[in-house]
N, C-alpha and C positions, 0 to 999 in steps of 0.2 A: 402147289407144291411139286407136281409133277414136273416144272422146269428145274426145279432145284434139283430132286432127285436125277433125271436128265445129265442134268452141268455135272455131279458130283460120281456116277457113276460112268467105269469104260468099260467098253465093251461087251457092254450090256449084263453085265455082273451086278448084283446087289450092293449097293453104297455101304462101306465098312461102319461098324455101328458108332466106331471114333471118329469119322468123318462125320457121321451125320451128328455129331453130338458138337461134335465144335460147328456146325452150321448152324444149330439149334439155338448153342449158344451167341452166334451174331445176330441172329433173328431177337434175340430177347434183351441184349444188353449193347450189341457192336453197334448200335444203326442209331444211339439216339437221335442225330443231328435233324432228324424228318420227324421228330416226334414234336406236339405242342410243348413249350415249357410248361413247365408245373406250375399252377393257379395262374396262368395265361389265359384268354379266351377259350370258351369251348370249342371244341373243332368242328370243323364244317360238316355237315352230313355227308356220307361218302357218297350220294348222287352227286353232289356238287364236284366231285375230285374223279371220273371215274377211273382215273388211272393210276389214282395216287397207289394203290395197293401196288401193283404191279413194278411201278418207278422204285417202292421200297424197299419189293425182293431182288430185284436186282441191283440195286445199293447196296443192299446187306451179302448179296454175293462177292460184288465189286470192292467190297470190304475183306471178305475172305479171302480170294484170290491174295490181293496187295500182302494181307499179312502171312500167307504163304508164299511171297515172292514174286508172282504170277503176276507182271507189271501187264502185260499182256493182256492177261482175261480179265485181270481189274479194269485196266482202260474199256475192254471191250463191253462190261456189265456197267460202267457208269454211264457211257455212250446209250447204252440202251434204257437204263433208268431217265436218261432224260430225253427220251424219246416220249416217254409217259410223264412226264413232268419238269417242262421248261422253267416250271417257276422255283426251283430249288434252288436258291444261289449256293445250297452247301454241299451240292453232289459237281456244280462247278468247280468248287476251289480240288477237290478229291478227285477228279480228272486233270484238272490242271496240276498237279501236285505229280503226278504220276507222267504226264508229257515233261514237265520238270525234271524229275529225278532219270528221265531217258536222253537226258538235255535236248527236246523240242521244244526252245524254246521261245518259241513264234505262236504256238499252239497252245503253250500255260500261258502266255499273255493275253491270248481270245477268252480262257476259260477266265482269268482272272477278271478280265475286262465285264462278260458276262457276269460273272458274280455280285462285281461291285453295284451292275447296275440296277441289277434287279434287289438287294441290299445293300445301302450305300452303305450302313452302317457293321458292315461283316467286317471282321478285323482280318479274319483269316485271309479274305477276300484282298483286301488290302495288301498283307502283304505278299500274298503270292503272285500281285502285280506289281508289284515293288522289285520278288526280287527275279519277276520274268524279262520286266523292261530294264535292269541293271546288267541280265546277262546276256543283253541284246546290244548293250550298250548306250542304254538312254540314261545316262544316272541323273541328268536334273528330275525326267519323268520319276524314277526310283526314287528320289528324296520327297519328292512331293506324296509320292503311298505312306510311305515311313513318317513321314512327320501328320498324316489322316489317322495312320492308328495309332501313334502317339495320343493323338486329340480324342478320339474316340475309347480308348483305354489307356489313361494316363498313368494306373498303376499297375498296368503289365509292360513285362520286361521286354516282352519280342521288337517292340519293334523300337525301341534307344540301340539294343544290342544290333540289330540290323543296319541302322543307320549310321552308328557308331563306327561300324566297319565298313561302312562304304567310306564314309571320310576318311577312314586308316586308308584305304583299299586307293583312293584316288589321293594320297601326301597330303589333305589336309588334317594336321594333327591337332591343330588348335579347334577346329571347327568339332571332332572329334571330342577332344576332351570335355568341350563346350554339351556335347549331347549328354555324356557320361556323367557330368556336373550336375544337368537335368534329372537324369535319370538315380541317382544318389539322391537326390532330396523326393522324387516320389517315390522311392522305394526303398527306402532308407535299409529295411532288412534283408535284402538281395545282394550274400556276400560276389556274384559274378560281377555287378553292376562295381564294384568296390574294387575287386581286385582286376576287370579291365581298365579302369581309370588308374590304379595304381604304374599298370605296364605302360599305360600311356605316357605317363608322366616319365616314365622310366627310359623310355623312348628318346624325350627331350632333355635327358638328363639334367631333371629337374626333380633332385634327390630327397628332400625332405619332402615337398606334396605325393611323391608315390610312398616314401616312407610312412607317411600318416594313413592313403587311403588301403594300403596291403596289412596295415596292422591292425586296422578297421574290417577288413576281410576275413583276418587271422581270427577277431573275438568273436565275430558272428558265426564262423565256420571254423573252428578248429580242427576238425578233424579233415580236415585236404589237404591234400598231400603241396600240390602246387602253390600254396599259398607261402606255407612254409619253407617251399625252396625258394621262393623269386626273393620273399623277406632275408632269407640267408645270403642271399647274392646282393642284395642291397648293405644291407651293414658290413659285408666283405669289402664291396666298393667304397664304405665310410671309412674305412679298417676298425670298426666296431666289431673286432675276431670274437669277442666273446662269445655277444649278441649271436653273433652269426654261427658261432658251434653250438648255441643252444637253438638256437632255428633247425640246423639241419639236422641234432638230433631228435626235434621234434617230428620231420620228416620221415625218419628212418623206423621212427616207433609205426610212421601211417603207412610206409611202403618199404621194409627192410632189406628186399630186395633191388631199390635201384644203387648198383652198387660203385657209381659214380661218385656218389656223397660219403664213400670211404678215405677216397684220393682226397676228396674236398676237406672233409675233414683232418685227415693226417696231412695234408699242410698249412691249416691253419693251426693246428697244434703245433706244428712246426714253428711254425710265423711268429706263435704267442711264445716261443719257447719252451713247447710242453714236450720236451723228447718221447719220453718215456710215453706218451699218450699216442702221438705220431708214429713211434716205432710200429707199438701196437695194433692201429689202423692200417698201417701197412702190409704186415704182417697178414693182418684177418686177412685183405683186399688179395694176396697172392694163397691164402688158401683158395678164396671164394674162385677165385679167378688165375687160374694159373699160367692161362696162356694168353696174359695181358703184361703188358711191360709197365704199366703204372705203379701198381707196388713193389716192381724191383726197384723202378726209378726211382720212386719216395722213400725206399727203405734206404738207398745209395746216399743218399741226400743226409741223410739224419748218420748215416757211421760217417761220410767224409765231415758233418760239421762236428760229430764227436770226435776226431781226432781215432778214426776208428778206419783208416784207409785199407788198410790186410782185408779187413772186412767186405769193404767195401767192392774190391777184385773179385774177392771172390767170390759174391752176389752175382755181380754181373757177368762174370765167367758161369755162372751156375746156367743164368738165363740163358745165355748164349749155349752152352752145351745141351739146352732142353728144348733147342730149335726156336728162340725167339730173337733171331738174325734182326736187330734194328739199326738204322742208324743212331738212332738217341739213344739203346742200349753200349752202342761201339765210343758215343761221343761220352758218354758218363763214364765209362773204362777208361778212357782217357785224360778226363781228369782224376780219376783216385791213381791212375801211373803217374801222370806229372807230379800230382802230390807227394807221393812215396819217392821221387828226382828218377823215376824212370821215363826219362825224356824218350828214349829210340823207340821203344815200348808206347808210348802215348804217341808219338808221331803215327807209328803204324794205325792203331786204332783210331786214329782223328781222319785219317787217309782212306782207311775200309769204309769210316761212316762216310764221306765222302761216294765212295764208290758204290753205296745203297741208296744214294740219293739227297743225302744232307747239302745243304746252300746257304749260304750266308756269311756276315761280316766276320760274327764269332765263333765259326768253327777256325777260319784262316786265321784269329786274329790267337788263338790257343796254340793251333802250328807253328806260327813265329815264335808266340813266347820259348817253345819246348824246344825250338830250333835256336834260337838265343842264346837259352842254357846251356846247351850242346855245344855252345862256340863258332855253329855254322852261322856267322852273322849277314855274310851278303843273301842266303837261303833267306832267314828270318825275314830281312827288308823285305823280300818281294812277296813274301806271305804277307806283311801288314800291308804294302801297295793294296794286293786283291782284298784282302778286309776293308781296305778306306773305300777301293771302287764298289763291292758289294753293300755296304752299310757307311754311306757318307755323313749320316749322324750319328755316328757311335765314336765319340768322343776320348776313347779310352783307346783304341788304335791312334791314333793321330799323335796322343802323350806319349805314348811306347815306343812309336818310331823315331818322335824327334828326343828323349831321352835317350834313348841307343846312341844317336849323334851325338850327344850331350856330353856323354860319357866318355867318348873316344875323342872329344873336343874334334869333332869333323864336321862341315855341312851344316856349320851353327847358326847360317843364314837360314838354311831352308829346317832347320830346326828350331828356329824362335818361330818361323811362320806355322810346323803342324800344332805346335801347342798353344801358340796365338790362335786356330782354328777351334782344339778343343777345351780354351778359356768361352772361347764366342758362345760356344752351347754347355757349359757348366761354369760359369762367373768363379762360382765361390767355392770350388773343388782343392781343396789341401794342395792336393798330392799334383795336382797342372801347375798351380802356382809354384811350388819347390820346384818343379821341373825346367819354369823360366826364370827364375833364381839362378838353377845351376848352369843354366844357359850363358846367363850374366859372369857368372863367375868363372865361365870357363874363356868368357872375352877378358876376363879383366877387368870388368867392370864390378868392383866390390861395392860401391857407394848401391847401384843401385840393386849387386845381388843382398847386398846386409838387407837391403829396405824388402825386396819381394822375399826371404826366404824367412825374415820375420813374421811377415804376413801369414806365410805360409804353417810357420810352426803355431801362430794362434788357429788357423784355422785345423790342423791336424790333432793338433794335442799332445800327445806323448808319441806321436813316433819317430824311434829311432835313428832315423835314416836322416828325416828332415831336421833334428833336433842337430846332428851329426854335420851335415849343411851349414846348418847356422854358424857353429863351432868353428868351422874350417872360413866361412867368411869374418868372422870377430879376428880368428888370427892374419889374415890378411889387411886387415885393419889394424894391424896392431894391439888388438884390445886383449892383451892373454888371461887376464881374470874371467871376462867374460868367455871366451874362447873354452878354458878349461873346464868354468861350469857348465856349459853346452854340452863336453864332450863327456864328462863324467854323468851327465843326465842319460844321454844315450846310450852308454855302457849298463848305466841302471836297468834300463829297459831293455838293453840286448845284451848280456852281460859275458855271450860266447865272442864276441866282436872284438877278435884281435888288434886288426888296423883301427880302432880305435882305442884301445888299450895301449897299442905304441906311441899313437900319436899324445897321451894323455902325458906318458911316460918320460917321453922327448920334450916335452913342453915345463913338466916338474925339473928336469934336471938343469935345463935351460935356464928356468925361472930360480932354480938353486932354493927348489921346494921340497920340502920333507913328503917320502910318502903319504898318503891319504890317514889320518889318522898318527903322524907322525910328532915330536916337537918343534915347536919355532914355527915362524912364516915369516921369512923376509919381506921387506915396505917395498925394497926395487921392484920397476917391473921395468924396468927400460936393459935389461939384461943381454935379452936376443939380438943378434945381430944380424939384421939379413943382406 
């Protein structure tokens, strides 16, 4: 005991009586790994070992140290225990463990090495050559440890989990899931084994087998936090929004501070339609969190789809006067200005975000639109050019610019081709279709604008504009029956739409029709003269 006392006192001061008690206590409870198991052979007489005693106090030191930190004096106290006893393989792996965690890792591979050989049968052994020879770079050697203590403890977890993430660790995912697969059927009640195989699959975005094995994680362990969120992210990905706000308020009851799964939530509220619940979320998220832009931006989100744009300014005016300079703050002002037809206003703010670092198709492709409005139309074009060169799959610049054309009947060649582009990547989009309808019909071509702009009105449904199209092609046609119920559909639906209120007007008198509602309907229709 006098080396103990020794090690534990400095400067030759009396060892504190809490030092010597937590030494005490490793000598009695930390050290079992050097004791016989229980109803094991009786142990050898201590003639036979005479250094066993000695190999044990400094084990049991080498234990103190490490769980004081002291990687150091643990190395140095295991080194010295097996000075008095080579045959320990379990004061090997506890040296090696600790050249490990220093990353020497040429040094935990002799210890491990020694371990295993003097007990083949040490799992610990095992893997701590496992994972000395993987951070050395030998992963065939490393699979071969991991797959011994697999064999040797097939219903503990260590070493599927280890192996499992060497296969992650080196792209093979199948061989991976392949362990995890293993490791689920001999362990069936080990929610990690469950919900690593879930991520895996998730990985491969192979939806439904990680949905089964994270739900399977979820009944074993409900009360983990992460279980609950990765389940929420999966049925967000199914758009199973319910599923998935009950997931994350499962989450939030186990960890209510990650307040991440605020935003998360207050947009799938959003998503499902739940204003009133999303507002809410929001709301909370910019108390919790005030100098985060997520719940201004969500809160922006829910007044501009209420039809609530006043509002919506002055949120994000608020943000911005509180020092929260963003460009997604400046780009969201932007749109509740253009909303409200404050185009010179949303230009500026589309332009600041810009100057804080915003990039992309759809900031340029918002600047044309507001530039459009305003009547600056050669401006507008070369804002959607830079949107098409920034975001050449974004579909909805390509329709904007050759409608502009469309409209002015200009450039109707290079105008059937941007919307012949953004047909290529949306087939069966309404509103592309009417737009090479009105291409047609601004050629002349009524045969085939009737036929695309019909198309188009099945594919839109009720709107006005397209329905309005139609109309304006039947009269080109000749067809004024049809013509006039076209245009009295769209007036239904947009019932402030003057020019087509005249044109309804000019076509009744024409036809020598009584107002809407009026007596009589004459049989002629061959009336008009063009």
């Amino acid at each position: 005991m006098n080396r103990l006392v020794s090690t534990l006192t400095a400067a030759g001061r009396p060892p504190r009586p809490a030092v010597l008690f937590a030494a005490a206590s490793l000598l009695l409870c930390g050290c079992a790994g050097l004791r016989p198991a229980a109803g094991g052979a009786p142990a050898p007489p201590a003639a036979a070992y005479p250094g066993r005693s000695q190999a044990y106090l400094h084990y049991c030191l080498g234990v103190f140290h490490e769980k004081a930190g002291d990687l150091d004096g643990a190395a140095a106290e295991y080194a010295a225990a097996l000075g008095y006893d080579r045959t320990a393989a379990p004061i090997h792996v506890r040296l090696g463990e600790i050249y490990f965690r220093r990353q020497m890792f040429a040094k935990a591979a002799e210890e491990g090495d020694a371990a295993v050989r003097k007990d083949p049968g040490l799992v610990e052994g095992r893997m701590l050559l496992g994972r000395a020879r993987y951070a050395e770079g030998d992963a065939a050697a490393a699979i071969r440890e991991f797959e011994e203590a697999i064999r040797l403890a097939p219903g503990g977890e260590e070493g599927y989990l280890a192996l499992g993430q060497l296969y992650f660790n080196e792209d093979r995912r199948k061989d991976a899931i392949e362990v995890f697969e293993r490791a689920v059927r001999a362990r069936p009640d080990h929610w990690v084994l469950w919900f690593k195989l879930g991520l895996l699959y998730c990985g491969e975005e192979q939806i439904e087998p990680a949905l089964k094995n994270l739900k399977r994680a979820a009944e074993i362990a409900p009360g983990y936090f992460d279980v609950h969120y990765k389940l929420a992210q999966v049925y967000d990905l199914l758009n199973r929004r319910e599923e998935a706000i009950e997931e994350y308020q499962q989450a939030l009851k186990i960890f209510p501070l990650k307040l991440d799964i605020y935003a998360l939530l207050g947009n799938l509220y959003r998503e499902t339609g739940q204003l009133d619940k999303a507002e809410g979320r929001y709301r909370l998220l910019i108390e919790l969190m005030p100098r985060d832009i997520a719940g201004y931006l969500g809160l922006a989100q829910i007044y501009l789809m209420g039809d609530r744009k006043e509002d919506a300014v002055e949120l994000l005016q608020e943000a911005l006067d509180g020092g929260l300079e963003s460009s997604a703050v400046y780009f969201y002002l932007g749109l509740a200005q253009a909303a409200l037809g404050d185009y010179e206003n949303a230009v500026a703010s589309y332009r600041r975000a810009l100057e804080l670092g915003a990039e992309g198709g759809a900031i340029r492709f918002h600047i044309g639109s507001s530039l459009e409005r305003m009547g600056r139309f050669d401006d507008a074009v070369e804002e959607f050019r830079k949107s098409i060169a920034l975001s050449p799959d974004d579909a909805e610049a390509y329709n904007y610019l050759g409608y502009m054309y469309a409209e002015r009947g200009i450039r109707l060649d290079e105008a059937e081709a941007l919307i012949g582009k953004a047909l290529a990547i949306e087939p069966e989009n309404g509103a592309y279709v009417d737009s090479l309808g009105w291409v047609y019909f601004k050629r002349g071509m009524y045969d085939e604008a009737l036929k695309t702009l019909s198309r188009a009105a099945k594919l839109m449904g009720n709107d006005p504009v397209v329905v309005e199209h139609l109309g304006d092609a039947y009269r080109m046609k000749k067809m004024w029956k049809e013509a006039l119920a076209e245009w009295e559909r769209s007036l239904s639906l947009d019932p402030k739409n003057e020019a087509v209120k005249r044109k309804i007007d000019e076509l009744r008198a024409r036809l020598q029709l009584p107002p809407p509602g009026g007596a009589g309907h004459p049989e002629k229709k061959e009336v008009v003269k063009e």
